[in-house]
VOGU-3710 file (C-alpha; in Angstrom, 3 decimals, decimal comma):
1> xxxxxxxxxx> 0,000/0,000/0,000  1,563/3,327/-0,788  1,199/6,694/0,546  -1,555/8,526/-1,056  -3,121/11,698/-0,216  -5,264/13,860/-1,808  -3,156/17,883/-2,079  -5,693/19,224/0,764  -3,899/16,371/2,755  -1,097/16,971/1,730
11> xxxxxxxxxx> -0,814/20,537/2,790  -2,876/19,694/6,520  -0,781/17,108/7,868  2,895/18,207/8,078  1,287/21,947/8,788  -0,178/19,491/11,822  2,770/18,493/12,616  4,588/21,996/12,754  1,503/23,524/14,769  2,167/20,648/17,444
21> xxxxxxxxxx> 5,973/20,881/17,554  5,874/24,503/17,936  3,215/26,111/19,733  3,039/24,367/22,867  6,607/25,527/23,958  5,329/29,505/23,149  2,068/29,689/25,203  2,997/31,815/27,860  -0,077/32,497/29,578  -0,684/30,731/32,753
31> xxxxxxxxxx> -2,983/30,481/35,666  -2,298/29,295/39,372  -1,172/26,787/40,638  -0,155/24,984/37,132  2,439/27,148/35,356  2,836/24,934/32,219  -0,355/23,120/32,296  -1,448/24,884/29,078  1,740/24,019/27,431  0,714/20,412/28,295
41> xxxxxxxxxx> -2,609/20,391/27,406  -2,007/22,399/23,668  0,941/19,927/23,090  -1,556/16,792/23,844  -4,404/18,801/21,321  -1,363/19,415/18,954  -0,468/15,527/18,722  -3,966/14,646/18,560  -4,450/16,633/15,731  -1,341/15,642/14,097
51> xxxxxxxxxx> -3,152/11,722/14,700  -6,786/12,799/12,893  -4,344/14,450/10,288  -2,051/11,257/9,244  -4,573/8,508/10,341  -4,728/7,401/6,220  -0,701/7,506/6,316  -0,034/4,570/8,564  -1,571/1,285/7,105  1,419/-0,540/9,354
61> xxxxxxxxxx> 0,674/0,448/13,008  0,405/-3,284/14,037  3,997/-4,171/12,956  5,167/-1,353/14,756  3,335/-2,541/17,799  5,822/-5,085/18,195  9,169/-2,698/18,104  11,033/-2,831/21,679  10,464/1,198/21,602  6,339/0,646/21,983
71> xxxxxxxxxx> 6,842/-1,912/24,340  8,582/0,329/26,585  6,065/2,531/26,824  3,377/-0,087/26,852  5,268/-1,358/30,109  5,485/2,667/31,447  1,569/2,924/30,947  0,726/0,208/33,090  2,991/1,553/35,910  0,443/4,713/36,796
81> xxxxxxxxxx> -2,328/2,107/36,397  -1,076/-0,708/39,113  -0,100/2,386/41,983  -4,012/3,561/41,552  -5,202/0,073/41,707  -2,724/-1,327/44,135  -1,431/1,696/45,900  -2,921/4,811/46,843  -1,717/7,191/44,017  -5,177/9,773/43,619
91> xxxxxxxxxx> -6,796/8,540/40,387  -6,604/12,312/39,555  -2,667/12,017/38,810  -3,138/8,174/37,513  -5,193/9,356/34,421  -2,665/12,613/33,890  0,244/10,518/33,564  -1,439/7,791/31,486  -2,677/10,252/28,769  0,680/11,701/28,783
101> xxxxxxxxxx> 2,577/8,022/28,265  -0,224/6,477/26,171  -0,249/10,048/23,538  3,497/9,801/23,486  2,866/5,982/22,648  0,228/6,825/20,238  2,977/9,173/18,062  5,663/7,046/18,678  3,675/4,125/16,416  2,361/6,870/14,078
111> xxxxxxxxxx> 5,749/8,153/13,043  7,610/4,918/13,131  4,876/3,523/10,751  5,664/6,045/7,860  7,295/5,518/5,188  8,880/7,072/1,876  7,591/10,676/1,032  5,037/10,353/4,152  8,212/10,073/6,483  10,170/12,785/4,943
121> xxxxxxxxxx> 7,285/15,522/5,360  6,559/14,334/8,925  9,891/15,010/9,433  10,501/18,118/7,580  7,015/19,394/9,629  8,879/18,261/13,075  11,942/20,478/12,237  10,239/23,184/10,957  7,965/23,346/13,795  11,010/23,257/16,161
131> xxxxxxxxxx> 13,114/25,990/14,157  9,862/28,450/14,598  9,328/27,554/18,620  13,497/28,314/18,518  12,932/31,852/16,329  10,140/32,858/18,833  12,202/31,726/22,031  14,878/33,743/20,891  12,782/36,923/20,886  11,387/36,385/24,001
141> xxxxxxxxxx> 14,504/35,636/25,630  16,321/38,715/24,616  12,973/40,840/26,152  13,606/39,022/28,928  17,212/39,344/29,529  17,408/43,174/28,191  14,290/44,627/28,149  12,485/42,387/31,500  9,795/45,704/31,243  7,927/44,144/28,402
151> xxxxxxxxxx> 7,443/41,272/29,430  3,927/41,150/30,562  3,233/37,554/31,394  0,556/36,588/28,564  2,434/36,810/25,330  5,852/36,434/27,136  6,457/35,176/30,017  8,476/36,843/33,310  11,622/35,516/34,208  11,655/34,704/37,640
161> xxxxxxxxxx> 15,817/34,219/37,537  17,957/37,752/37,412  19,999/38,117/34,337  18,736/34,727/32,647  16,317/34,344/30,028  13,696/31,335/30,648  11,585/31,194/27,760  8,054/30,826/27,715  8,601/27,654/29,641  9,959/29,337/32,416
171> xxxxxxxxxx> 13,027/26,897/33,077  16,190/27,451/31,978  16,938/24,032/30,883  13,618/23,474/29,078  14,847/26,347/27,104  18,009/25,025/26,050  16,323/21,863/25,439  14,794/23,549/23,008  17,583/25,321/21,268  19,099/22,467/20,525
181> xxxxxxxxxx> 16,216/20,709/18,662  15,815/23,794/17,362  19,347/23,608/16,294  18,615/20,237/14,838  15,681/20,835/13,225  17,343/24,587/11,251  20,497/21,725/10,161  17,497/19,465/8,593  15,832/22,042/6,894  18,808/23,622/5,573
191> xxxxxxxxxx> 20,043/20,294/3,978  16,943/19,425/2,436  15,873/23,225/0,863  19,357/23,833/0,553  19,621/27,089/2,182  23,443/26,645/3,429  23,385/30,402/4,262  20,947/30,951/6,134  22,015/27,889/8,920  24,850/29,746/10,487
201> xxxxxxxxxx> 23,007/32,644/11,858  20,547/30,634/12,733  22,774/27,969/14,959  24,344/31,551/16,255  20,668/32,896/17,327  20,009/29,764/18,917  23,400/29,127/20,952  23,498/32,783/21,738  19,910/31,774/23,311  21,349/29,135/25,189
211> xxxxxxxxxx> 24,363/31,498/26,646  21,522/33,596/27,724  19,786/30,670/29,500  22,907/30,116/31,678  22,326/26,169/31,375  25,014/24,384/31,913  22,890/20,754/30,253  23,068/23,335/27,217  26,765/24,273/26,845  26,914/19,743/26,879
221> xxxxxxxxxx> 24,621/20,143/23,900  26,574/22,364/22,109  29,029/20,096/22,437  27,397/17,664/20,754  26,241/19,640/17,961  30,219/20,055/16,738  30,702/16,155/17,481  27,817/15,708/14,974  29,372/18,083/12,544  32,443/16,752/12,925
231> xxxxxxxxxx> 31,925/12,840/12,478  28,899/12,842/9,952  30,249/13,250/6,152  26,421/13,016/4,727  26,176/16,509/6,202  27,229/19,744/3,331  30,615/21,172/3,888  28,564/24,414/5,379  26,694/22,455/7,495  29,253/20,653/9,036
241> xxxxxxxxxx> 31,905/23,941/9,444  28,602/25,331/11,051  27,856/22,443/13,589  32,057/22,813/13,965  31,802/26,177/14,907  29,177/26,083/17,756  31,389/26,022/20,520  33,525/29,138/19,119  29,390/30,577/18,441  29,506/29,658/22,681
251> xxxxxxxxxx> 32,460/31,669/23,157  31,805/34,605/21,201  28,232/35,365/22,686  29,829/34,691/26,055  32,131/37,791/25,469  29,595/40,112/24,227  27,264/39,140/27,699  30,097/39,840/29,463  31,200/43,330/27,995  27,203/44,304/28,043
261> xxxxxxxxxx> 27,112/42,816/31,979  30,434/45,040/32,803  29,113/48,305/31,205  25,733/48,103/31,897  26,011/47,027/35,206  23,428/44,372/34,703  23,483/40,878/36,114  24,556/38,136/34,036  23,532/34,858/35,505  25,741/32,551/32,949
271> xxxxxxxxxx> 28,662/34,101/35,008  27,922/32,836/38,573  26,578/29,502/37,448  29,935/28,772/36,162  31,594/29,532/39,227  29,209/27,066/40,425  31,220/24,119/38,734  29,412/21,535/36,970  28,149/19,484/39,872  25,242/19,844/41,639
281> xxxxxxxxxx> 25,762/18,743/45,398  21,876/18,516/45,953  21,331/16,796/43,004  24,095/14,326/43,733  22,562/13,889/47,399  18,987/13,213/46,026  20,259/10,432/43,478  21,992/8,522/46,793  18,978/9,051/48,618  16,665/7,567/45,625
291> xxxxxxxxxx> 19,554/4,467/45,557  19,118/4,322/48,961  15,566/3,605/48,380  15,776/1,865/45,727  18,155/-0,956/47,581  15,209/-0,572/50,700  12,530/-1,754/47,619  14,780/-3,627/44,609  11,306/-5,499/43,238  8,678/-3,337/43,226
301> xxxxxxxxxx> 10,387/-0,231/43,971  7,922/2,852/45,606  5,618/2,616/43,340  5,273/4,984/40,091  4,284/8,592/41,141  5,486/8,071/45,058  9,475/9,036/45,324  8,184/12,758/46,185  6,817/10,489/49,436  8,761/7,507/49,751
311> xxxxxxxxxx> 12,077/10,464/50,198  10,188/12,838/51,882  8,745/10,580/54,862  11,698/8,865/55,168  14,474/9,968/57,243  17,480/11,186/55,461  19,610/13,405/58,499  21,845/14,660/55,294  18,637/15,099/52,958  18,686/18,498/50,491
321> xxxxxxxxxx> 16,894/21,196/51,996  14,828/21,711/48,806  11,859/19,350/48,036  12,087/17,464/45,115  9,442/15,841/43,341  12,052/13,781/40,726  14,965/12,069/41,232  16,312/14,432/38,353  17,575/11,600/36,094  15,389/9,057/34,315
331> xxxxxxxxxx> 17,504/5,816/35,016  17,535/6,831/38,735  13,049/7,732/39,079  12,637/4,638/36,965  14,249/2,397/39,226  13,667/3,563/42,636  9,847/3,969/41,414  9,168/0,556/39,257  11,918/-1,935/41,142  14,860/-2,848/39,505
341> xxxxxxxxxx> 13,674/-5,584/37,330  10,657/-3,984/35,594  13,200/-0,543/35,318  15,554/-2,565/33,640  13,293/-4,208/31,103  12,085/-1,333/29,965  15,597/0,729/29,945  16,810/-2,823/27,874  13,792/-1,901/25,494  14,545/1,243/24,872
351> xxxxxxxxxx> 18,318/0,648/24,650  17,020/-2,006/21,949  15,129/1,008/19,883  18,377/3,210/20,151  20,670/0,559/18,685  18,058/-0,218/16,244  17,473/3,589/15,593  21,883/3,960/15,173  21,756/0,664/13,255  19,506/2,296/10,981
361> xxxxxxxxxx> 21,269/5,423/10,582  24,883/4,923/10,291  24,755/1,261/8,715  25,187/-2,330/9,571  28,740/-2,384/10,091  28,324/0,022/13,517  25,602/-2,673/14,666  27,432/-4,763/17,369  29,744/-1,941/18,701  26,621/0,003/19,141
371> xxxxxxxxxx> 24,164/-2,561/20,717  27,000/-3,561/23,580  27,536/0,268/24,071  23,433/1,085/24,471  22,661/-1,948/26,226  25,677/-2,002/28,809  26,295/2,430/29,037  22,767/3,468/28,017  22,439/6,232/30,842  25,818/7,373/29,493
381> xxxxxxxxxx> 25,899/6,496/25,949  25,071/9,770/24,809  27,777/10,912/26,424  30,126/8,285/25,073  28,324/10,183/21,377  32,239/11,155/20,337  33,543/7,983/20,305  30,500/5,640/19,088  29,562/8,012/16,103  33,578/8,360/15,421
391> xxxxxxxxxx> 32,739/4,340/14,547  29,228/4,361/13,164  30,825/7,422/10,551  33,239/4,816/9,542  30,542/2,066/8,957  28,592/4,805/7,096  26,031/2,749/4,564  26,340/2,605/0,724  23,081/4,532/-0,114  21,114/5,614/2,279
401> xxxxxxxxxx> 18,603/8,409/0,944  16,709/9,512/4,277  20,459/9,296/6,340  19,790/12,839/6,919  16,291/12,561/8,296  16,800/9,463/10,696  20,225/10,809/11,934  18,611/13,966/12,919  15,940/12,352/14,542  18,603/10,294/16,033
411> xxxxxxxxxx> 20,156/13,539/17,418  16,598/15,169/18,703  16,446/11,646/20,769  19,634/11,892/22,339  19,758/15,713/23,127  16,567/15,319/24,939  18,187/11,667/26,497  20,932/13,339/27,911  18,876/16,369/29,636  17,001/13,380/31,067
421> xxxxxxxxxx> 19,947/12,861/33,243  20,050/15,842/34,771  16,277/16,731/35,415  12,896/15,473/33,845  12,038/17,076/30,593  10,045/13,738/29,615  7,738/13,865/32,283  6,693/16,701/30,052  4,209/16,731/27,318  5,301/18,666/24,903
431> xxxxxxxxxx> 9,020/17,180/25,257  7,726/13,874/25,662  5,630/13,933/22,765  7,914/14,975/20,255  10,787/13,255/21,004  8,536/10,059/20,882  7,783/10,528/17,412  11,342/11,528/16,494  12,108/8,334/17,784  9,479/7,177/15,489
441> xxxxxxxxxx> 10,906/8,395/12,548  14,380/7,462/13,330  13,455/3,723/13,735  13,211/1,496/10,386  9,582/1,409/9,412  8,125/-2,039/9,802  6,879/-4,490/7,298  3,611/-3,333/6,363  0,425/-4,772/7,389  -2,754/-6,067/4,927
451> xxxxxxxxxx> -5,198/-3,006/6,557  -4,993/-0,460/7,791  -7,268/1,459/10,332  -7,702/5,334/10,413  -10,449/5,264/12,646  -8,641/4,079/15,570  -5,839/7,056/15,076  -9,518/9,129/14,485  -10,500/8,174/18,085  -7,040/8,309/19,299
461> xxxxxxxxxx> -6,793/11,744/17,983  -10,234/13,132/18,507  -9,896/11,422/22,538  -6,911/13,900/22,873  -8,382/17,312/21,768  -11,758/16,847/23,338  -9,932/15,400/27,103  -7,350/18,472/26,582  -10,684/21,183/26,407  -12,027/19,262/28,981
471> xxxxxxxxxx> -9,213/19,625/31,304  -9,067/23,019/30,670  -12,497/23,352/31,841  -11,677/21,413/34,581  -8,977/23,307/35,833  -11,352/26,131/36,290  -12,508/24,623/39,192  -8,833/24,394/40,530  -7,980/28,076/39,654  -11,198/28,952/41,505
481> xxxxxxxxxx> -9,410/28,156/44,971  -5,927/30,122/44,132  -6,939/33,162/42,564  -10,799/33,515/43,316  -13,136/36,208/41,545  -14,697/39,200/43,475  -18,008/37,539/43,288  -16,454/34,058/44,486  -18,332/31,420/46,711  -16,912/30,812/50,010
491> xxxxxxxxxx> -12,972/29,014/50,026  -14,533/25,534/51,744  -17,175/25,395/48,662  -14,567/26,182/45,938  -12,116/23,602/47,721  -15,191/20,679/47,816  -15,541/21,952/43,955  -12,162/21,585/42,991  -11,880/18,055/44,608  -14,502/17,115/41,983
501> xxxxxxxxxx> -12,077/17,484/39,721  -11,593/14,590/37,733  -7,920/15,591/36,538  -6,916/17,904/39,208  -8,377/16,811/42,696  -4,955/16,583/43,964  -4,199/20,278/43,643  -7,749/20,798/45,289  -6,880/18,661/48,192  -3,609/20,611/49,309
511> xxxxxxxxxx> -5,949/23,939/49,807  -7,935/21,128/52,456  -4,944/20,192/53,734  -3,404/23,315/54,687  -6,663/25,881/54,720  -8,957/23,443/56,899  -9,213/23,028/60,483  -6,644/19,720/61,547  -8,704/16,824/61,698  -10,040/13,568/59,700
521> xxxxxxxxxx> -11,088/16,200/56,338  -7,368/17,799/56,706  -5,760/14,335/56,922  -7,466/12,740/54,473  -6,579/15,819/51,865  -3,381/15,602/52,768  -2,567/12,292/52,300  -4,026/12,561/48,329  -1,496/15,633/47,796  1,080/14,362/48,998
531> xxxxxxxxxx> 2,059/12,517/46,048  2,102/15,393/44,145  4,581/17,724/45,904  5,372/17,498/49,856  6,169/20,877/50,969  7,139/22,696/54,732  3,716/24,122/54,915  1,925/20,279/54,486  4,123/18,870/56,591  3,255/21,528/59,363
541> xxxxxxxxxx> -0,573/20,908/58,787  -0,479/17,133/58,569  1,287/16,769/61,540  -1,333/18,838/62,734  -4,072/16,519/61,615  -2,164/13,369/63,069  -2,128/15,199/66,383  -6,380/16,073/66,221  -7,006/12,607/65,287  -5,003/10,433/68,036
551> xxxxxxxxxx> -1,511/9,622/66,739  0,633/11,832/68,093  4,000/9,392/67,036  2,695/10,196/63,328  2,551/13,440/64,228  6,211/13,591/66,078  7,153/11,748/63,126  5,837/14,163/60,337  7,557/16,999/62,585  10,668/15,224/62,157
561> xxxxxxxxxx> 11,213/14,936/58,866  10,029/18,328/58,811  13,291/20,043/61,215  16,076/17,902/58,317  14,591/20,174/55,312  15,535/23,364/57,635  12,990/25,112/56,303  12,092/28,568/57,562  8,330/27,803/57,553  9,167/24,735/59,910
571> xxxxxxxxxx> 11,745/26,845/61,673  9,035/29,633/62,901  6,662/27,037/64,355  9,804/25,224/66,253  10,281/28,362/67,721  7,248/27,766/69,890  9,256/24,847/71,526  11,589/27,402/73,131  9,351/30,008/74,330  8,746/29,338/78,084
581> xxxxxxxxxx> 5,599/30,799/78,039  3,978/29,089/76,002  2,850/25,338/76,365  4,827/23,138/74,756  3,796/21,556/71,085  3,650/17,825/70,556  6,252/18,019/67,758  8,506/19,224/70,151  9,017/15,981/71,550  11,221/13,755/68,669
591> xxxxxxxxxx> 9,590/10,668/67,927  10,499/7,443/69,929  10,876/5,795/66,235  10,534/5,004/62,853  7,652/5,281/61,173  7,093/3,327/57,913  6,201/6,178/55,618  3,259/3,932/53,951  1,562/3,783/56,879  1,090/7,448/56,898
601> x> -0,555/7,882/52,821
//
């Protein structure tokens, strides 16, 4: 069956495709508490359009069914299932991460199923879209950084770090993330419209972006950029001196922030986070925590949504002061949340798809070198980039037409892999989501099936725009307890409206914890939030709510864990414990033990 559209078609789907991979990363507006949830949600509605758009273009979605890739992510989608069903994760936060997983699953088999001219103008859509988000983000980083006055918030976004631009994702890293896709995707185009000239100011716009950003999981990226210009021969002579010259592009917009910072007395963040080093000491402590945990639960681990209270109940005297939600690399939350053995099947899966993905792109004679080095260094391979595609560039195939398009994919996979060593950008939608179907397209298309069925990627697609209006509706309700209107019912009616919220409950129930009056409602609350984010202020209040309803060893406990973050919230209420005139608090006391932190969600 070949790829047949009619022109309308045609001109739809890879405009689909560049509306998804570029809008969601731009929406700046934003309502409390969520920052990015409408990033999330228009990246979901993007890739469920993109599904209605190509649902004809696919007639071999089964056969990609069966690629390790897809059953990696089949694997991940059960995980949020089994800790609702088994465990006590709030079905509000089961269904969020399920759409998330099973979306990114839904693209992943879309893309990988193209083929011929179908696959190159997915991918030329994916890159283009990227290369616009990266034009806009450079714009509203240099408003940010220089003129911080116009940025109002709705269009672009405030950055809430002095002297660094954030994007419209507010994150640093999530920015440079993006500039190097972007990066990626202005090589791709380049190559295949042949515009050689106009790829080095681009790659200079979007590095000086990143210098701006002050990441330091950027600068790696650039990095990477000149090993991929300097190893890959299919690449023009222009686009290779370009990807070559990134680093001295690093340099050079270094030196201009610096002269502007000197003169204009402004604060240039790049500056200080380089006297930082390039360690993190709290993320270093967090990852031996989340080992620690991991060896305390090697089969089953936590349970998939429950580090953020596994580590935060348990005692850890030398814990981080900041809470963490994420074990800030994805080998690291994958095992200490799923247990070592279903972790390591699906890391071996998706080691598998990498391998078959490099296999794919750099020829056969790469093949064994590269499956020992993703199957036995895969949370490091993409650091170990120089030396494997030094040896795939060697092995480079005879004729290979789309090289270009699945070795950029490649690249898009492992820019985003290595950030996910450092933090979480694929707990994200709109990283998760395209990088998915970059993986897609970088992975040999299957043999194709006898039929093919557009009315399951109708359903698929359709399911995805109308749940991500819904949730937007729903969030209402949410918004409703943060930032109230004049005209607003009173907070305990909005809070019992909100925790009707089908998608985010969770959110509702930390107002109950920490607005209510300590007791069974209070407890209750805050033993649903807690799996999204334990803070000082709900561990004040729960204990609080032990100590109303009897257990005053929970609520020693709670107060506990609460003096190793060294918070000042928690500080200020200790204080009561030294006042003489006042009567002493329960918490004061240390607990006579330890208190298995299950026992308390």
């Amino acid at each position: 069956m070949s790829f047949q559209t009619s022109s309308a078609d045609d001109d739809a789907a890879p405009l689909g495709i560049v509306i998804a991979a570029a809008l969601p990363p731009l929406i700046a507006f934003n309502q409390t508490p969520a920052a990015t949830l409408y990033n999330h949600l228009l990246a979901l509605a993007g890739w469920g359009l993109v599904l209605l758009l190509w649902a004809r273009a696919t007639p071999n979605w089964r056969a990609a069914f069966t690629g390790p890739a897809a059953w990696a992510l089949l694997l991940l989608l059960i995980a949020p299932l089994t800790s609702f069903v088994w465990r006590a994760l709030p079905l509000s936060l089961a269904l969020g991460a399920m759409a998330i997983i099973g979306a990114g699953l839904a693209v992943l088999v879309l893309a990988q199923g193209l083929s011929g001219a179908a696959r190159a103008a997915a991918a030329e859509g994916l890159c283009a879209g990227l290369v616009l988000a990266g034009l806009a983000s450079v714009v509203v980083s240099v408003v940010q950084v220089f003129l911080p006055n116009l940025a109002d918030g709705v269009f672009i976004a405030r950055s809430g770090v002095v002297g660094s631009a954030v994007g419209n994702l507010r994150q640093p890293n999530h920015l440079a993330s993006l500039m190097m896709w972007s990066s990626i995707g202005a090589v791709f185009v380049a190559e295949k419209r042949r515009w050689p000239l106009l790829l080095p100011p681009l790659l200079f716009a979007f590095v000086f972006v990143v210098v701006l950003s002050a990441s330091r999981t950027g600068y790696i990226g650039i990095g990477m950029l000149a090993v991929w210009g300097l190893v890959d021969r299919r690449l023009s002579r222009t686009a290779r001196l370009s990807l070559l010259a990134t680093p001295l592009m690093l340099g050079a917009a270094w030196w201009v922030m610096s002269i502007w910072s000197a003169e204009s007395g402004h604060a240039f963040r790049g500056a200080s986070r380089l006297a930082e080093g390039a360690g993190s000491p709290s993320r270093l402590a967090i990852l031996r925590d989340a080992w620690a945990l991991t060896l305390a639960n090697p089969w089953l681990g936590v349970g998939w949504g429950e580090f953020n209270v596994a580590w935060s109940l348990t005692p850890f005297p030398t814990r981080p002061i900041a809470f963490f939600d994420h074990t800030h690399n994805l080998v690291s939350q994958l095992a200490v949340e799923l247990g070592l053995p279903w972790a390591g099947v699906v890391l071996a899966l998706l080691a598998w798809a990498i391998w078959k993905a490099w296999c794919d792109a750099f020829g056969m004679g790469a093949r064994l070198r590269t499956f020992i080095l993703c199957v036995l260094t895969l949370p490091v391979s993409w650091l170990l980039l120089p030396w494997a595609l030094w040896k795939a560039w060697r092995a480079a195939p005879e004729s290979a037409d789309d090289a270009l398009l699945r070795r950029a994919a490649l690249m898009i996979v492992l820019t985003i892999g290595l950030h996910s060593l450092l933090e979480y950008p694929l707990w994200y939608a709109y990283f998760l989501l395209p990088a998915c179907f970059a993986l897609g397209l970088a992975l040999p298309a299957p043999a194709r099936s006898p039929r093919s069925t557009p009315r399951l990627w109708g359903l698929l697609g359709g399911g995805l725009i109308v749940g991500s209006l819904f949730a937007v509706w729903d969030y209402e309700r949410v918004v409703a307890i943060y930032a109230p209107a004049a005209d607003a019912p009173p907070l305990v009616q909005r809070i019992a409206a909100g925790q009707r919220s089908l998608f985010f409950s969770h959110q509702a129930d930390y107002a109950a914890a920490t607005s209510v009056s300590p007791g069974r409602i209070a407890l209750a609350a805050a033993r649903r939030t807690a799996f999204s984010l334990v803070d000082a202020r709900l561990l004040m209040h729960w204990s609080m709510s032990l100590e109303a309803t009897g257990d005053l060893e929970g609520a020693r406990y709670l107060a506990d864990r609460l003096r190793e973050f060294r918070n000042p919230t928690g500080d200020t209420w200790f204080a009561a414990c030294t006042e003489p005139a006042s009567a002493p608090m329960v918490q004061c006391q240390p607990a006579s033990g330890v208190v298995d932190w299950r026992s308390l969600r």
